[in-house]
N, C-alpha and C positions, 0 to 999 in steps of 0.2 A: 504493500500500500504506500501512495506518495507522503502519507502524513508520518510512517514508521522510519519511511526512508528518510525522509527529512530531521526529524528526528536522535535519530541514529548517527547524520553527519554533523549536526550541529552537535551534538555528545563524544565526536571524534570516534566514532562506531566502526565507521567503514562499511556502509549498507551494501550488497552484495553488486547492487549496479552505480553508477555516476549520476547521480540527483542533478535536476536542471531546477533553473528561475528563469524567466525571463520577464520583459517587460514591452509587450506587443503593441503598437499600436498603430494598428493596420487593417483596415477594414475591410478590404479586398480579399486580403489573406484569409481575416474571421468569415467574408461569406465562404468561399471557398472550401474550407475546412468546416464548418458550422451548419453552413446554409444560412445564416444569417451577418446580416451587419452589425453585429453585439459583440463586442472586446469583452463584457463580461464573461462567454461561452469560452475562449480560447482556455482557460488554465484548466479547467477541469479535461477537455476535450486534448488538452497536450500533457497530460498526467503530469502537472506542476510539481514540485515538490517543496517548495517553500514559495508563497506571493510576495513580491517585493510592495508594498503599503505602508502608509505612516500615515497619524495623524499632523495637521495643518503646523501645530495646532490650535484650536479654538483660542479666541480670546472673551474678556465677559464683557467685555468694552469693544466697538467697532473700530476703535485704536485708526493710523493711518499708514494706509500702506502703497506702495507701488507696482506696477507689474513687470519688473525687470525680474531676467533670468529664464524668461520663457524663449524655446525656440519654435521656428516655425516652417512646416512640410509642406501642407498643404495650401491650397490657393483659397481658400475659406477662413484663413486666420492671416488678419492685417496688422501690421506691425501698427499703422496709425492709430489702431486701437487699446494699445496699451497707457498706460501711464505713466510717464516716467518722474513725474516728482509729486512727492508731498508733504515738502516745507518747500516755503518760497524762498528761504536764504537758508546759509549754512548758521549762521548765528539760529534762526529757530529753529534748527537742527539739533544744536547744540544744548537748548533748551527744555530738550523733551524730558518728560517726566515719564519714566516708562508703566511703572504700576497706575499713575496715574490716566495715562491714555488709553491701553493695553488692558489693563484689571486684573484683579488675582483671584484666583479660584478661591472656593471654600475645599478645605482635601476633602469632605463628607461626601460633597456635590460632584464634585469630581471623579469620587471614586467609585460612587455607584454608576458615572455617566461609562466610567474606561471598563467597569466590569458587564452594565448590559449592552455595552457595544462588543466587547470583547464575544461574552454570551452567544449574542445577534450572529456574529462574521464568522465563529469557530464553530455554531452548530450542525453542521453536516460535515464536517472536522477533515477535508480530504487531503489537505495537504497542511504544512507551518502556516500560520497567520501572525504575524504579528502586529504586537503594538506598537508604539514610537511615536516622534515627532520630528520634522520639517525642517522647520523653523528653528535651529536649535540654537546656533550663536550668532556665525558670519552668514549663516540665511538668513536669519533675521531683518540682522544691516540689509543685506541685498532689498530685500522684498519691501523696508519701512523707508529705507532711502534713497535707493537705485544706484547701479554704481555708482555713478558722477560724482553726486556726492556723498558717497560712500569714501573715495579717496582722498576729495579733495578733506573730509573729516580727518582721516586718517592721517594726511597728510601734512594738515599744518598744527592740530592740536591730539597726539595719539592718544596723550593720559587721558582727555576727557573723552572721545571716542570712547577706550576701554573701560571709563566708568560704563556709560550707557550700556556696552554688550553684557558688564556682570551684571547693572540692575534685571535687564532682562534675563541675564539667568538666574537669579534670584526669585524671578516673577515664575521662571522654569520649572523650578527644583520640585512643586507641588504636582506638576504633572508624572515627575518620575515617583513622587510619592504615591501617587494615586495610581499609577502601571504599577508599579510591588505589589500592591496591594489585591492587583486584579487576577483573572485566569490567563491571562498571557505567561507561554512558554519563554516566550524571545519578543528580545526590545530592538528596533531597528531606528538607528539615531542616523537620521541627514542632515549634513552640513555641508553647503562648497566652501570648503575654505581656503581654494586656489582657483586658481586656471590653468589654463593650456599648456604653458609653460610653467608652471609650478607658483612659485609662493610670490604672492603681489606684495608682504608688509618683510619686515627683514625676520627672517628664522626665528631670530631670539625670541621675537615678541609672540609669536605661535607656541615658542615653548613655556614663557614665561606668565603668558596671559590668560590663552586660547582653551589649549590642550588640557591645562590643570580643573580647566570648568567640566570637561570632559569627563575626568575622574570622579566631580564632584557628585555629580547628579545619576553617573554609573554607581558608584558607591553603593545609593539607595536602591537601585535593584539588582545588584548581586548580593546584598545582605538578605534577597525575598528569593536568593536561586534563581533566576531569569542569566538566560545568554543575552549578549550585548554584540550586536554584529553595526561594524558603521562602516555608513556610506557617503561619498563625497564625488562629483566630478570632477574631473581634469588627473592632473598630476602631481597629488599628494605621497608621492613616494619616499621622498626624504625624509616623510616626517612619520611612518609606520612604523618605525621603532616604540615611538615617544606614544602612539595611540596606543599600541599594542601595551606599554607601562601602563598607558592610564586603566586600563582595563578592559579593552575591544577584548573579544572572543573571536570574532572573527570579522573579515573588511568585503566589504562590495567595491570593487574598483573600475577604473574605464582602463580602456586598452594605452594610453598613456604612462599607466605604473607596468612596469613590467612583470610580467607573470611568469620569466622565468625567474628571476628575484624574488616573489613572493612564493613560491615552489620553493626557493632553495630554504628561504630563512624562515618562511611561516609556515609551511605545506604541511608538518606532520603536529603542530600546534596550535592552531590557528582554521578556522572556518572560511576558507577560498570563494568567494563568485567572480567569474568574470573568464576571459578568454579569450572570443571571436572579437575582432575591431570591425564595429559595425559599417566600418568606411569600406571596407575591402565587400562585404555585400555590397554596398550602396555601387561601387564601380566597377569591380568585379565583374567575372564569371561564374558562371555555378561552379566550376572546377576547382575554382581560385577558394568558390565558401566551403566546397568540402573539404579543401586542403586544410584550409584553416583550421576547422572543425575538429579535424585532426589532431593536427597539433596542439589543439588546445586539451582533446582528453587526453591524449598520449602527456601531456604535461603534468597535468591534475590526476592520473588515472590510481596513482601511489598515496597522494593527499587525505587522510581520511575525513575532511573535511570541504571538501571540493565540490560546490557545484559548479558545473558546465551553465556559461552562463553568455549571452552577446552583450557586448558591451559598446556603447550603456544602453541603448536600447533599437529597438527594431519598427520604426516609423513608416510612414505612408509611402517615403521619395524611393525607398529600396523595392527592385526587382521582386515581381512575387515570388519569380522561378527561384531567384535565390536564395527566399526565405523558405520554400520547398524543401530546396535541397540542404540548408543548414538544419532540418529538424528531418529531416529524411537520415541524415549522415550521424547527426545522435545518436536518435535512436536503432539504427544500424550498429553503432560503434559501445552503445552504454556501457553493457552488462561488461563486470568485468572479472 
């Protein structure tokens, strides 16, 4: 079963085949496969084994925020329609009151909201479901300030910057309370806290600032026995030492960390997703995605905590053929 299997990897088990995740969103593909245009049908109908999901998460206040960090495939989603600011100057930026804006839960409230959600999402239980949140430090920034002035914050006043991300984790820490408390197995925490080329603030400040918030709010649910797998886009790889301290169990990464690097230093300790560079679909030939496919179990296939996973995810703009043939090639290749 996908949920045993899932299970099993996330507990460093070694399930008897290679567990996938993915994160589909392709509507072509879902009729195709489904008969319908519903992204919800694909995880069960591709014998999922962990859903990659988080909470936002909610705030009790409509707080303000912006829609930077969104990408976009399809010819139905306009870049003009985003918003990219919501302070008119960096000074009212700088200003923000974040429990003030934002709101802080009550943990009672909360907890019964993460336990009948949790309830809700796990009861036909076929594969991992996790809990988590989003939003968790440097999303935060992104999504309340948009880059622009996200850097220029960063940029000319850092210490005050860094208050505002701990009051927000401060405002945090009561949703990890309230995930301990809940029937969540595993907690899946997203944050970009780079890009493409790696780290946008100098190292130090990642390790002196960032990462330790990380540990904080992990703390409280590994004292409740919950796994802690985090995710981030881009190229956080220099800094997977310093996560793996704080307490990750395991990482979700894009095809910019290297996955032969995390095989070597994390593979037999550590919960793996990731693999395929969903660009090599997106340009690719089918031959090109099976190779890949390939190599990426033949990498993972020792890890007993490896899911087979495309990285980061598998959108509208990629070949259907391709996506055929990378889920034709898995499952071909799993069992091991």
């Amino acid at each position: 079963m996908s949920l045993e299997r899932g299970m099993q990897a996330l507990n460093l088990q070694m399930p008897d085949v290679i567990p996938h995740q993915q994160y589909i969103h392709h509507l072509d593909y879902a009729e195709m496969l489904t008969g319908e245009r519903n992204l919800d049908l694909i995880p069960k109908k591709l014998d999922y084994d962990f859903l990659w999901v988080t909470a936002v998460p909610e705030t009790p206040k409509p707080g303000r925020w912006t829609d930077m960090g969104q990408a976009y495939w399809t010819e139905d989603q306009k870049e003009e329609n985003s918003r990219h600011e919501a302070f008119a100057s960096i000074d009212e930026a700088f200003e923000l009151d974040v429990a003030e804006t934002y709101g802080v839960w009550d943990l009672d409230e909360l907890t019964k909201k993460y336990t009948e959600d949790a309830l809700a999402n796990t009861k036909d239980h076929f594969c991992v479901y996790p809990g988590g949140t989003y939003r968790t430090q440097m999303s935060f920034a992104i999504a309340a300030f948009g880059w622009d002035m996200l850097l220029m914050m960063a940029g000319l006043d850092v210490k005050r910057f860094t208050e505002i991300l701990h009051d927000w984790l401060e405002t945090l820490k009561v949703h990890y309370q309230a995930l301990a408390a809940s029937p969540y197995d595993c907690i899946l925490t997203h944050d970009d806290i780079v890009w493409t080329a790696g780290a946008f603030m100098h190292p130090d400040w990642y390790r002196k600032e960032l990462i330790p918030g990380f540990k904080e709010i992990w703390d409280i649910v590994h004292a409740a026995g919950k796994k802690v797998i985090f995710c981030s886009d881009a190229n956080y790889q220099q800094f997977v030492p310093d996560i793996a301290e704080a307490g990750a169990d395991g990482f979700v990464f894009d095809p910019m960390v290297d996955m032969e690097y995390m095989v070597k230093e994390f593979g037999k300790t550590h919960v793996l997703m990731g693999g395929v560079d969903c660009r090599i679909m997106t340009f690719g030939t089918e031959e090109e995605t099976r190779a890949a496919v390939r190599e990426a179990l033949d990498l993972g296939r020792d890890c007993p905590g490896y899911f087979f996973s495309v990285s980061n995810q598998i959108p509208e703009n990629i070949p259907i053929q391709n996506v055929v043939a990378c889920m034709d090639e898995y499952f071909k290749l799993r069992d091991r």
